[in-house]
C-alpha positions in Angstrom: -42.1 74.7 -41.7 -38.9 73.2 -40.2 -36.4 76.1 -41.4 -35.0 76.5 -38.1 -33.8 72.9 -37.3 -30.7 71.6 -38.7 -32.9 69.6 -41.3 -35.5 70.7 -43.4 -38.4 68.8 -44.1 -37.7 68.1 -48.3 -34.5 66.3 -46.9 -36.1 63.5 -44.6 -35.0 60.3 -46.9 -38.6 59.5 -46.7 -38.3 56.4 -49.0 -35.7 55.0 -45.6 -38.3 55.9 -42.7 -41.1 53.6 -44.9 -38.5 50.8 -44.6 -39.3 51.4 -40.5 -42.9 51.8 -41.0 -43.3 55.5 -41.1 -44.4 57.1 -44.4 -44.4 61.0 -44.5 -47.9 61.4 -43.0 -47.1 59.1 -40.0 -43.6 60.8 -39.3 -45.0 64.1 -39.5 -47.6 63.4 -37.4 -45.2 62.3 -34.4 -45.0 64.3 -31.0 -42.5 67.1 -31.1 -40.8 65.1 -28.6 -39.8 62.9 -31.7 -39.3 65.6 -34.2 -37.2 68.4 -32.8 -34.9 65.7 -31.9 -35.0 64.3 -35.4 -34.8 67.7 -37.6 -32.1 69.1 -35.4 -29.8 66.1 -36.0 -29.8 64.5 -32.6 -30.8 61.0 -31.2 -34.9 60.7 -31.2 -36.4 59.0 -27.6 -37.4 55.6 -27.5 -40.1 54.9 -30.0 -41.6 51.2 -31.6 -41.0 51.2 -35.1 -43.2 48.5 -37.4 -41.4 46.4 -39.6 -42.3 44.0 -42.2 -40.0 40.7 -42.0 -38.8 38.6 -44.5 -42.1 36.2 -43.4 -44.4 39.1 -44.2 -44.8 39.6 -40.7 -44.8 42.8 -39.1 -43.2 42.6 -35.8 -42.2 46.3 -33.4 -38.8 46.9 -32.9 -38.1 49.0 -30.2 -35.4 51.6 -31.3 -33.9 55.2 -31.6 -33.0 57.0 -35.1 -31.0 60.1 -35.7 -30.7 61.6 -39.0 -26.9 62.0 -40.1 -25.7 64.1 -43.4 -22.7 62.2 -45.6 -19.8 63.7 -47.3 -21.7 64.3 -49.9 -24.2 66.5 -48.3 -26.8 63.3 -48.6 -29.0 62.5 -45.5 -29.2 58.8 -44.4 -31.4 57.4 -41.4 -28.9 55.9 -38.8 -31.0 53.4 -36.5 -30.1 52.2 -32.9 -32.3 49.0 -32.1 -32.5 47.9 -28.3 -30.3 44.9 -27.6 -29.9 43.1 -24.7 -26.1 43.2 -24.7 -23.5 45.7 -26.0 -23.4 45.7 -30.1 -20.8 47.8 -32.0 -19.5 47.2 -35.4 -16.0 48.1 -34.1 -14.1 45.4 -32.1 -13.9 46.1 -28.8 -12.1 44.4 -26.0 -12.8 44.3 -22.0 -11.1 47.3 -21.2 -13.1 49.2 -23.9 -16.4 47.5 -22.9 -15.6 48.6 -19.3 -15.2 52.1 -19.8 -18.0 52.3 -22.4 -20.4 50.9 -19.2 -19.2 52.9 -16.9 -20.3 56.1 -19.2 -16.9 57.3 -20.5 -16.3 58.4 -23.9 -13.5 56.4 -25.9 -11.3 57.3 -28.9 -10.1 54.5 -30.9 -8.4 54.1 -34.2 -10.7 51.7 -36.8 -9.0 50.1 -39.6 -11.4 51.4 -42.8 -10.3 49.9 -45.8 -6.7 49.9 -45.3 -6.9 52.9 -43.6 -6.4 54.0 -39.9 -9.5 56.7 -38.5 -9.4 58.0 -35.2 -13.1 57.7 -34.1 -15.0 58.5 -30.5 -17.3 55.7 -29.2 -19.9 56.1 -27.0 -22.8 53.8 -25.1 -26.2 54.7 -25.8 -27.2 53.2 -21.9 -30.9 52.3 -23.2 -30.4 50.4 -26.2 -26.9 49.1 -25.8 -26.0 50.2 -29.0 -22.5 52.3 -29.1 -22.6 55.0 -31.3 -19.7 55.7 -33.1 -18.6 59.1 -34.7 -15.4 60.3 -36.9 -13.1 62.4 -34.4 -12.4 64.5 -37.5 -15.8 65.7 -37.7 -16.6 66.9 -34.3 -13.3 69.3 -34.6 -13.0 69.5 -30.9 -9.7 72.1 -31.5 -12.3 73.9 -32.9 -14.5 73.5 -30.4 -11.8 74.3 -27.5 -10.5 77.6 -29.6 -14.3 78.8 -29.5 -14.6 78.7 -25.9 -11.7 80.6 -25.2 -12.9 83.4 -27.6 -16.2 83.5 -26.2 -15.0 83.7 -21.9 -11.4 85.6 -23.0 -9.5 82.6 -21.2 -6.6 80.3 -21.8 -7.2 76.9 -21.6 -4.3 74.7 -20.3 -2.8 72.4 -22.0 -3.5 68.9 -20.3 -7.1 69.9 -20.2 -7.1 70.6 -24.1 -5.6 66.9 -24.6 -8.1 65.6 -22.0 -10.8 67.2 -24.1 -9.0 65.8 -27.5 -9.0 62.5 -25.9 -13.0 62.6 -25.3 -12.7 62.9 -21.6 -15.2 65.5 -19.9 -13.2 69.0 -18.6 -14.3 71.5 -15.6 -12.8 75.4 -16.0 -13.4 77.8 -13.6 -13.9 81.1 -15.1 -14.7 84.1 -12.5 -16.5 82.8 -9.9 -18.2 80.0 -11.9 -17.8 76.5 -13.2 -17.9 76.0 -16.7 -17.9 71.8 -18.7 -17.2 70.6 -21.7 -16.5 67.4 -23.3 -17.3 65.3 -26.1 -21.2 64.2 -26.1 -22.1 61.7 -29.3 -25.9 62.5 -27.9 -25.2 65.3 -29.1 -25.7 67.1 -32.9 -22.3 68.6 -33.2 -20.7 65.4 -31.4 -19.9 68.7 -28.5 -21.1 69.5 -25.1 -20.8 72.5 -23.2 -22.7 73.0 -19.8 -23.0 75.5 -16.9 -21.9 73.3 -13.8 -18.7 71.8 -12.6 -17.7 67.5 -13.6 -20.4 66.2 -10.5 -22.9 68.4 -12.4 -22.0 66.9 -15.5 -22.5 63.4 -14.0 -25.7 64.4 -12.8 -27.4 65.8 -15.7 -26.4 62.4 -17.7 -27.9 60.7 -14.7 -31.1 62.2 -15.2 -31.6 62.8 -19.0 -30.8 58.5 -18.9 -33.8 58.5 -16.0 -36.0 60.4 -17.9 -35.4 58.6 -20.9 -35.5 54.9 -19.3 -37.9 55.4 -16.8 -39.9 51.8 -17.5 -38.5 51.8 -21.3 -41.3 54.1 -21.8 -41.4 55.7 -25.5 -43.5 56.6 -28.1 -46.1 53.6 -29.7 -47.9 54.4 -33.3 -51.6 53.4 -31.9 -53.2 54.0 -35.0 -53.2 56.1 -38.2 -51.5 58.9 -37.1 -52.2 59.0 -33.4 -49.2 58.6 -31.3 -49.0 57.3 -27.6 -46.2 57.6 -25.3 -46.5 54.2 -23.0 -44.2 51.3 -22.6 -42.5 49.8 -25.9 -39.9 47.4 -24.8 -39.2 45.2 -21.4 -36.3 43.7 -21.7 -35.9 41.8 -18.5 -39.3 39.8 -19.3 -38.2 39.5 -23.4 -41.7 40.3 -24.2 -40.8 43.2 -27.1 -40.4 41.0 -30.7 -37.4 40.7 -32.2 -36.3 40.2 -36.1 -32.9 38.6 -36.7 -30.8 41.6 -36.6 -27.4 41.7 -38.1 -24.9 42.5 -35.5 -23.9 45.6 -36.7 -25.5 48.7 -34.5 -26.1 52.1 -36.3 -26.9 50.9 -38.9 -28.4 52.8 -42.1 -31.2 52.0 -43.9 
């Protein structure tokens, strides 16, 4: 049903979404707006998630979720809860913070177990949450090399270490302006858009005003009926809350 998407279907860790109040019939059920997203990897919209607390409550967390394969070829669910300040798991300090708010893409090296791994960070504007991604993985050589295949051009080489370093790049190729940069919104962690750099600013501009235009997102409302209306307002503190751990993308 799914085959073209990233994901199929038999790989959603089912048994993870029911820990956020979606079983298979109430997942499958959701607007496409919510799936596409989901099966082909990316970051979902906005959407109130149900969870039972430790009280057997059930409070609505606001969040975004994006499913994420592991080295082993497993799927996890990797969630993004709004907060009302920046959360990362990585240790930050103000110049890092700074640049995260102001939209920029950071690489850092995180201490793993004894061991040193170059990783991108990136804010998710809406939640707060900073999403975090192995630079290994998004092969941006790779991703550079490809470009130059495709147009037949040479790209120089302080734009390649601009690009290696996460920032955004403009080429022009003929008589047009080509982008590219590292995007963790993104599936492949890779972005590469028609415009020049002020396009580039523009088109984040919007996507965020689409996508936090009155914290709208997508509400359950019953069974399997879904609703897109408000979910969260933050500046009121009317959405509940569960005591979250202060880790952010955190899997299930």
């Amino acid at each position: 049903m799914y085959n073209k998407y990233v994901f199929f279907e038999k790989e959603i860790p089912f048994e993870q979404m029911e820990k956020l109040g979606m079983d298979r019939k109430k997942l499958l059920s959701a607007p496409r707006q919510i799936l596409e997203p989901l099966l082909n990897g990316e970051i979902t919209p906005l959407l109130a998630s149900r969870i039972k607390a430790s009280n057997g409550k059930e409070v609505i967390i606001p969040l975004k979720m994006q499913l994420r394969r592991g080295k082993n070829g497993e799927v996890d669910v990797i969630t993004y809860p709004v907060r009302n300040q920046i959360t990362s798991d990585v240790r930050l300090n103000f110049k890092e913070i700074e640049k995260l708010e102001k939209g920029e893409v950071i690489k850092k090296n995180v201490n793993e177990e004894g061991r040193h791994i170059l990783k991108f960070l990136q804010l998710d504007e809406e939640t707060k949450c900073v999403m975090i991604r192995n630079a290994a993985n998004i092969r941006v050589q790779d991703k550079l090399r490809n470009i130059e295949s495709i147009n037949d051009i040479q790209i120089g080489l302080t734009q390649k270490q601009a690009a290696v370093d996460g920032k955004p790049v403009e080429l022009t190729i003929g008589d047009k302006k080509v982008s590219f940069g590292v995007d963790l919104k993104e599936p492949q962690g890779f972005k590469v858009l028609h415009g020049d750099l002020e396009e580039w600013e523009k088109q984040k501009k919007i996507k965020y005003d689409l996508e936090n235009e009155g914290f709208m997102g997508y509400v359950m409302t019953d069974e399997n009926r879904w609703q897109y209306q408000k979910v969260v307002d933050r500046l009121e503190g009317k959405h509940n809350k569960l005591e979250q751990k202060k880790e952010n993308g955190l899997k299930i």
